[in-house]
Each structure stands twice: as C-alpha cells, then as structure tokens.
KEKOLMI-848879 format. One line per 8 residues: number of its first residue (from 1); for each residue x, y, z of C-alpha. Coordinates in pm, 1 decimal. Example, Ala and Ser with C-alpha at 12.3 -4.5 7.8 and 13.67 -1.06 7.14 Angstrom:
1	1230.0 -450.0 780.0; 1367.0 -106.0 714.0
// end
This chain:
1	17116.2 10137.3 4769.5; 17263.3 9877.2 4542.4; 17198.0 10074.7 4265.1; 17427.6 10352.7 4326.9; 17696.0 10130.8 4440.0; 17956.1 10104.1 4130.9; 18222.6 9851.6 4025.2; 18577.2 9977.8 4002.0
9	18521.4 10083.0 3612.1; 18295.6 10346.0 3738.4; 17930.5 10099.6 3678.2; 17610.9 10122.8 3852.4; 17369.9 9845.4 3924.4; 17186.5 9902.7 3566.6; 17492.8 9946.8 3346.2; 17609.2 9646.3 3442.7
17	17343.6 9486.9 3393.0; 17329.8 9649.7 3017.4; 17702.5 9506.1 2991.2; 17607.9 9122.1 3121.0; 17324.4 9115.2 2863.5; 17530.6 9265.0 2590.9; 17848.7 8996.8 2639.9; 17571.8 8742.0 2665.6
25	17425.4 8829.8 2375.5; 17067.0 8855.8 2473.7; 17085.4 9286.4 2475.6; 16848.4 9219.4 2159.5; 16451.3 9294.2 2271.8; 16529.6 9263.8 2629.3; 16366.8 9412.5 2885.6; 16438.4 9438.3 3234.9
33	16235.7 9453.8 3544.4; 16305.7 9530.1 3915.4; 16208.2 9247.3 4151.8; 16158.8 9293.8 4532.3; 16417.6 9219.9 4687.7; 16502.2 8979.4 5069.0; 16701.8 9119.4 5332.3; 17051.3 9096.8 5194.0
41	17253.6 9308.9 5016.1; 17171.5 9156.8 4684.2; 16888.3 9279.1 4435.4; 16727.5 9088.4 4162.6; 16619.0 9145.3 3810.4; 16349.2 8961.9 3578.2; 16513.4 8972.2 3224.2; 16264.7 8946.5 2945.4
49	16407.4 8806.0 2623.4; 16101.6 8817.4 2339.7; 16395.7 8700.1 2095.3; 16432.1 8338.7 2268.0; 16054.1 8337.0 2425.6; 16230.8 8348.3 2795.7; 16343.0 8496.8 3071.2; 16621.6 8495.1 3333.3
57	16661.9 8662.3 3677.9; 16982.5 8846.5 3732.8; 17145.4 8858.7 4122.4; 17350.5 9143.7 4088.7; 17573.7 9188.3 4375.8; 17713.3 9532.7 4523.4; 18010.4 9491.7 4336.7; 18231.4 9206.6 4166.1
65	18266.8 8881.0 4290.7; 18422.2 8533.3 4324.2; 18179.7 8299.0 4161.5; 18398.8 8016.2 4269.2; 18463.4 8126.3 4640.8; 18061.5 8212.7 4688.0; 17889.2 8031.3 4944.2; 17594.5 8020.8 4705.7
73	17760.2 7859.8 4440.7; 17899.7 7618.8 4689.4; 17567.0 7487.3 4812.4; 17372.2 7487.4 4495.5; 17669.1 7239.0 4377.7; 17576.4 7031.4 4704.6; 17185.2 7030.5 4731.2; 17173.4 6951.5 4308.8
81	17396.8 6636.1 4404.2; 17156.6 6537.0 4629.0; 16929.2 6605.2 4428.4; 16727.6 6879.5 4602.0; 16538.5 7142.1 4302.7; 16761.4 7475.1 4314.1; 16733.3 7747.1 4045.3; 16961.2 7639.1 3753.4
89	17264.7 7872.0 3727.2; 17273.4 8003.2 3377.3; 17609.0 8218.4 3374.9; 17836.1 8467.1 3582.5; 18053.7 8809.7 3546.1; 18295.4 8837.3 3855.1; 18404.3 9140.6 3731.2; 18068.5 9303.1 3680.1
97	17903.1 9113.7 4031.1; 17617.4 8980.4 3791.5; 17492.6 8604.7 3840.3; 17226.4 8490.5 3582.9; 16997.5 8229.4 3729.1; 16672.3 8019.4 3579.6; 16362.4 8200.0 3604.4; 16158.5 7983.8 3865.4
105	15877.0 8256.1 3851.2; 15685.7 8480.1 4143.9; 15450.2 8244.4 4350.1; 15615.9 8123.7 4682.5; 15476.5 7881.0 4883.5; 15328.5 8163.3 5105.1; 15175.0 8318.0 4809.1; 14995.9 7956.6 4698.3
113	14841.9 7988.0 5044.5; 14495.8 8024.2 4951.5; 14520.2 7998.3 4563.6; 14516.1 7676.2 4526.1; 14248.4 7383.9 4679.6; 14383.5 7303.6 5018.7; 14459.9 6941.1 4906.4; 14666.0 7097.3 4635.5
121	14851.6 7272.1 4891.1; 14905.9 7021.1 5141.6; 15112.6 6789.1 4907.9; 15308.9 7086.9 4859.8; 15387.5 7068.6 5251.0; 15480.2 6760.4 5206.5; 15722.0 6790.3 4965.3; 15853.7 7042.2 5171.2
129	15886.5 6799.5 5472.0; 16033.0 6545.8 5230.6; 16308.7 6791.7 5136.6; 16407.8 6833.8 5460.4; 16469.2 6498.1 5523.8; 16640.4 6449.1 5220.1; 16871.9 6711.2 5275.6; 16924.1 6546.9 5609.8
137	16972.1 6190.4 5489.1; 17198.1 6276.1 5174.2; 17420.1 6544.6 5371.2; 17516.5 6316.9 5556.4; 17602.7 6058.6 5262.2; 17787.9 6428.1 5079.2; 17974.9 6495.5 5381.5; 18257.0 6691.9 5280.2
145	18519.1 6966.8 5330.0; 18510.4 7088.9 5001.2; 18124.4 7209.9 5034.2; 18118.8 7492.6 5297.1; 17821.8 7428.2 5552.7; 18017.9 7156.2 5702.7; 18281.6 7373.5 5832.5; 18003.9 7604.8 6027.5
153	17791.7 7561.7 6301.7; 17494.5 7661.9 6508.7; 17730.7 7603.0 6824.3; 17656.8 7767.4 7112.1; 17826.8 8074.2 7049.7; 17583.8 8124.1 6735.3; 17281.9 8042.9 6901.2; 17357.9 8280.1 7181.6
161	17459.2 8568.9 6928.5; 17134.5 8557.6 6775.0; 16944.3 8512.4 7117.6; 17123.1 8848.7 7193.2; 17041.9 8984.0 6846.9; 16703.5 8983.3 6954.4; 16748.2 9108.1 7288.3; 16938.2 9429.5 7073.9
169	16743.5 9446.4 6798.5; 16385.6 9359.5 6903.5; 16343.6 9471.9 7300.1; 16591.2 9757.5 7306.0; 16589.6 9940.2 6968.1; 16242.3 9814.3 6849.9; 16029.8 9821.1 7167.5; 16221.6 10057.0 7359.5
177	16292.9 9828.5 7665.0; 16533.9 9918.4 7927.6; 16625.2 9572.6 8101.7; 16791.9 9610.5 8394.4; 17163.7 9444.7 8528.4; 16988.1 9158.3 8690.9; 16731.9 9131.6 8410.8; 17006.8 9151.0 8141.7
185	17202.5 8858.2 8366.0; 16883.8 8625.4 8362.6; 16831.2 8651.3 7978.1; 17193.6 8548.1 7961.4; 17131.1 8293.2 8212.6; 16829.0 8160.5 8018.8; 16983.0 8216.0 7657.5; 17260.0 8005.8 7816.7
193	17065.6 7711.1 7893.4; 16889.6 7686.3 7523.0; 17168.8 7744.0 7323.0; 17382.3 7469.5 7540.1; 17097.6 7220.9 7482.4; 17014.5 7316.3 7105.4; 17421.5 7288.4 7082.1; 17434.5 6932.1 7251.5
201	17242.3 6757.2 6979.7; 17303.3 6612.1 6717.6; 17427.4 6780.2 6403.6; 17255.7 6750.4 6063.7; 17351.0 6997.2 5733.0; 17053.1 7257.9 5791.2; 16924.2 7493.5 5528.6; 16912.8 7714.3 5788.1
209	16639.2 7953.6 5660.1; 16386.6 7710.3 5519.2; 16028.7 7879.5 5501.6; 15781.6 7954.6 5315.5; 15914.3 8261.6 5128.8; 16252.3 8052.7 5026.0; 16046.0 7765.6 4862.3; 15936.4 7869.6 4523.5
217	15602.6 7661.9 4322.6; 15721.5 7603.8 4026.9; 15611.2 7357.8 3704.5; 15425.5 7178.8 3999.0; 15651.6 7166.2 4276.1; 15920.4 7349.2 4481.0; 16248.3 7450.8 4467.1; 16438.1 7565.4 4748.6
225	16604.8 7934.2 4715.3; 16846.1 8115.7 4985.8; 16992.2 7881.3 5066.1; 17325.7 8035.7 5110.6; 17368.2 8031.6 5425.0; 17343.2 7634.2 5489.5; 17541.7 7465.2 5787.4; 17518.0 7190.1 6044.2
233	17286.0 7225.4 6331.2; 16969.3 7045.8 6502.1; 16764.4 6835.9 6297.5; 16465.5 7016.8 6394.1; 16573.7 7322.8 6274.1; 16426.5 7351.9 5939.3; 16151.4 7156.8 6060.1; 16058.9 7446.7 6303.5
241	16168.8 7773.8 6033.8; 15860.3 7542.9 5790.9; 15620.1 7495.2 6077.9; 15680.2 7806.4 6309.3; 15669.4 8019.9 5979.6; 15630.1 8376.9 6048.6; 15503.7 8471.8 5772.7; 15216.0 8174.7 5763.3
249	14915.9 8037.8 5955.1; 14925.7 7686.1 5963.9; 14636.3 7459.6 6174.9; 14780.9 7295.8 6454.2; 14606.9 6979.9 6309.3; 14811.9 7041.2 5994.9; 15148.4 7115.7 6221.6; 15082.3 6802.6 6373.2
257	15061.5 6571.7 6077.6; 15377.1 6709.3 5921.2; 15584.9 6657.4 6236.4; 15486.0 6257.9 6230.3; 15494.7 6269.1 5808.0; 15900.6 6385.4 5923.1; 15928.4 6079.9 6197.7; 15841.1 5865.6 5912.2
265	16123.7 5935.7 5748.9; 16365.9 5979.1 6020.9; 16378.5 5657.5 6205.2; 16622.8 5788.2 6498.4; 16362.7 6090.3 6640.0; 16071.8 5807.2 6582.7; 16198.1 5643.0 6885.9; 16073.2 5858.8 7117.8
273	15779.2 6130.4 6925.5; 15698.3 6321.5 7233.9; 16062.2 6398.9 7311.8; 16082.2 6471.6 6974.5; 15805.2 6718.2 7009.5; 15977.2 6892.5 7303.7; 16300.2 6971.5 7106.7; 16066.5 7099.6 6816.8
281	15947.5 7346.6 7079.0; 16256.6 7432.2 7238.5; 16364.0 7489.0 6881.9; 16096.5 7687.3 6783.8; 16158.2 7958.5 7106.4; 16494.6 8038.9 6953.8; 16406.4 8066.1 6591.4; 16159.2 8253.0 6676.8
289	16298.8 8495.0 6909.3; 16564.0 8535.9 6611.7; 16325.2 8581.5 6384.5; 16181.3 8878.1 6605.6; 16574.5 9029.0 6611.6; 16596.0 9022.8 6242.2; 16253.2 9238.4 6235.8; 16344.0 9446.1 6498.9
297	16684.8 9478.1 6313.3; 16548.6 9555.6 5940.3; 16255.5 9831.1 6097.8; 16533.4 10061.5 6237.7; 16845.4 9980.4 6156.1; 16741.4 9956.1 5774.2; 16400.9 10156.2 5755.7; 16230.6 9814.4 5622.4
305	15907.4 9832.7 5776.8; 15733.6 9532.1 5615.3; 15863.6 9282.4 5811.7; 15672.8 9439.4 6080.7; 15342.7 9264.1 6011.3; 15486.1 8934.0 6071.8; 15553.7 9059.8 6433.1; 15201.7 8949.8 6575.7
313	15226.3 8625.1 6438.7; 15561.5 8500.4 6580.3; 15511.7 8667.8 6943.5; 15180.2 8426.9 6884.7; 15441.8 8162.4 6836.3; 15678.7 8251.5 7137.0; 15362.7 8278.3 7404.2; 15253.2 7904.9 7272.7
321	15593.3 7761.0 7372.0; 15699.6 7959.4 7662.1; 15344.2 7856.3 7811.5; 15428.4 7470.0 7694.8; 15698.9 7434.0 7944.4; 15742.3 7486.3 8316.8; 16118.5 7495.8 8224.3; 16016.8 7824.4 8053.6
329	15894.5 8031.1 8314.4; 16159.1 8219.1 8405.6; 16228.1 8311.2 8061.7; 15881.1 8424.5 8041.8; 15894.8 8640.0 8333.8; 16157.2 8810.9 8223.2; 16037.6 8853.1 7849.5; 15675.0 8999.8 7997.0
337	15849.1 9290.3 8173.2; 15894.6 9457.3 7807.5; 15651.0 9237.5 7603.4; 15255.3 9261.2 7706.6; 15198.2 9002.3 7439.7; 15357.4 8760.3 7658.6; 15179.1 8848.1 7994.1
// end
C-alpha cells in the first residue's frame, strides 16, 4: 500500500500530505478524504478547504518525484495547447511526491449513464468523439520531440506484448488454461498477424486509454483524465477504448452514429466507411483482449477483484468481432478451447 510507503525523511502517505497543505498554506480547516483509486500506483485525495470555499485533489505518488521529467506533466502541457479540457495543475512537492490538481468532481461519464435524459447524454458522446478528433487533428499540428508520446509507439512489439499479456494474465492465471505447444504457436501466429496490421497504419497521437471512466462531467462537459500514458498509434484506437467500453453498454444504433459523427470529421477514413468499419473491429479484438489481460492481471496478481464484473461485458465484445470476420476463425478456435463464452 501507498500509504505505508515513506519518502527518504522517514514520511508516510498522510504526513506528507499534512506537510504539502501546511507549506501551501491551506493546513487551516482542511479536511482530507480518501478517493478510490485506478490501477496505478498512485492514490488520490479530496482536500476540503472551508477557509477558501474549495477543494483540491492531491496525487500523491509512492515517493518523490520529478515534476518536470513526468509523463503526466508532459501531456497535460500538450493536450491544454490544443486545447483539450485537462484538470488544472494547481502546485507540486518533488520532494514529498505530492501533485495538487483542480477538483473536477466524482461523476464520470460512466456514472452520468442513466442520470441524466438520454439526449443529455448523447451530446456528451459527442463531445467525446469530437475530442478525439481534435486530439488527432492538433497532434499532428503540435508534433514535437519535446512532448513525450511522440517518441513511443503501439509498434508491433507493443501490440504483441499486450496480446501476450492477456494470454498470461487472463487464460493462464485467471481461467486456469493450459494451452498447448501448437496452441501457444497459433496464438502467436494469430497475435502476429493483428499486431503487424494494427502496426502498418497510420500513426496518430492516441490517448491511449480513452473511456468512459477517464472522461470526467464537469460544469457541463468533459475533461479528459489519465492521460499519461499518450503515444502514437491507429486512429481508431481511442475510437474503439470509447465505443468498445468495458465498463459501458452502448446501443449498436448509438455505436453506429458516433463512428460516422468521427468520419465527419476525419476526411481521410471517410473515403472508404466500411473499410473504416473493419479496422474499428480489428481494433476493437486487441483492445479488448488487453483489456481482459489487465483484469485477469489486477484479480490475482493484485487481489483487485472489481474489475471482474466488467469481464462479461468485453468477452460480449470479443465474440461480436471474432464472429464478424472469416479472417477470425482461427483465432476463435483457438480462444474457445479455454473460453466457453466464445464457443
């Protein structure tokens, strides 16, 4: 745990935090709350401060930090330039791994499912959509060394890592599977031939985990959170992590009208919609096969068991797209031998 993880004067997570408010000056009235945290190895606070009539949320880090040499810091420069809504950075303390951020407040846009009228919440979709292409269109006008996600890649050595992620993480430690030499040699056949063609296309800055936990409503619209761990790959990536959400239903009428609200405002996949639709798909079968590795990874490597109601949902998600596409078959063969969902 984070919290019994200590800087080199001796801290814990909560003494620090005492120390950050207290150089701040906002120790006065405050109050501080625990919020759940993602899957990293960051928490995060809610600071209540009666005295100004607001409040901040601290990232506090297992131990100090480079505020300058952090990937998030990086990217938040980037997106604001472009501008995409990020969560305002208030202040830092490398030495005490503390960085204070805006308070954007609790209610993702999988939370607003179903708390709002659905008109309500299909503008927010859009906006979503909008952001991707934004981030699409202006990365490319930002292009730069000095920002890091242009110097990283979903190449094919990434997109076969987490192919095999899942193979580790979600049939063999999660589901128990034993594959077999020839099995294990036709997964790597078949991760072979998705990652090549995901690798082939064209590259566009991605925010690489873009979903409905990661967009926050706030003040009447989003902003975009983890965002990290931003780099160049297909331009159907974030696309798919929105629309193959795990942790969402969305109507395949609604799926559909957000793919062609995109091709609207990406004249280059507009050429040709169905072919579009295809890499969408082929997209979607390694996201979410990744997606399964990282639940299959947080259940029992880390003992985080909530991710395992979001299981159902993306095997749902997998079976759709493996069915799509005679290419696909083999793929599905061998996934079935461990995975009755699939059958």
């Amino acid at each position: 745990m984070i919290a019994d993880r200590r800087t080199a004067d001796g801290l814990d997570a909560r003494a620090r935090i005492d120390r950050f408010l207290a150089e701040q000056g906002l120790a006065r009235g405050a109050r501080v709350v625990p919020l759940t945290g993602d899957a990293s190895d960051r928490r995060y606070f809610r600071v209540l401060l009666p005295a100004q009539g607001q409040s901040q949320v601290l990232a506090v880090y297992p131990g100090p930090l480079d505020f300058e040499s952090l990937p998030f810091v990086n990217v938040a420069r980037l997106l604001s330039a472009m501008p995409v809504p990020v969560p305002r950075i208030l202040g830092h303390s490398d030495a005490l791994g503390i960085i204070a951020l805006a308070d954007l407040g609790d209610v993702t846009l999988q939370a607003h499912l179903g708390a709002a009228p659905a008109a309500e919440h299909a503008a927010l979709y859009r906006q979503a959509v909008t952001f991707i292409a934004t981030i699409q269109r202006r990365g490319r006008e930002l292009a730069s060394r000095r920002y890091v996600p242009y110097g990283i890649a979903f190449d094919v050595e990434k997109l076969t890592w987490e192919l095999q992620f899942f193979t580790r993480h979600f049939l063999e430690a999660y589901r128990g599977a034993t594959l077999t030499a020839a099995s294990r040699q036709g997964l790597a056949e078949e991760y072979a031939a998705v990652a090549e063609e995901l690798a082939a296309e064209p590259r566009v800055l991605c925010h690489r985990d873009y979903h409905s936990r990661n967009l926050m409503v706030h003040e009447g619209g989003l902003h975009v959170i983890d965002f990290q761990d931003a780099r160049m790959g297909p331009d159907t990536y974030d696309l798919v992590s929105l629309l193959r959400d795990s942790y969402v239903d969305l109507a395949e009428p609604q799926v559909e009208e957000l793919i062609a609200f995109f091709l609207a405002r990406h004249p280059g996949a507009a050429a040709d919609p169905r072919e579009f639709r295809r890499r969408v798909d082929l997209m979607a079968v390694q996201r979410n096969l990744k997606a399964l590795g990282t639940f299959g990874f947080q259940t029992t490597s880390r003992g985080n068991t909530v991710y395992i109601q979001y299981i159902p949902r993306t095997l749902n998600y997998v079976r759709a797209n493996l069915a799509r596409y005679e290419r696909f078959g083999r793929l599905r063969e061998l996934l079935a031998e461990h995975l009755e969902e699939l059958r």
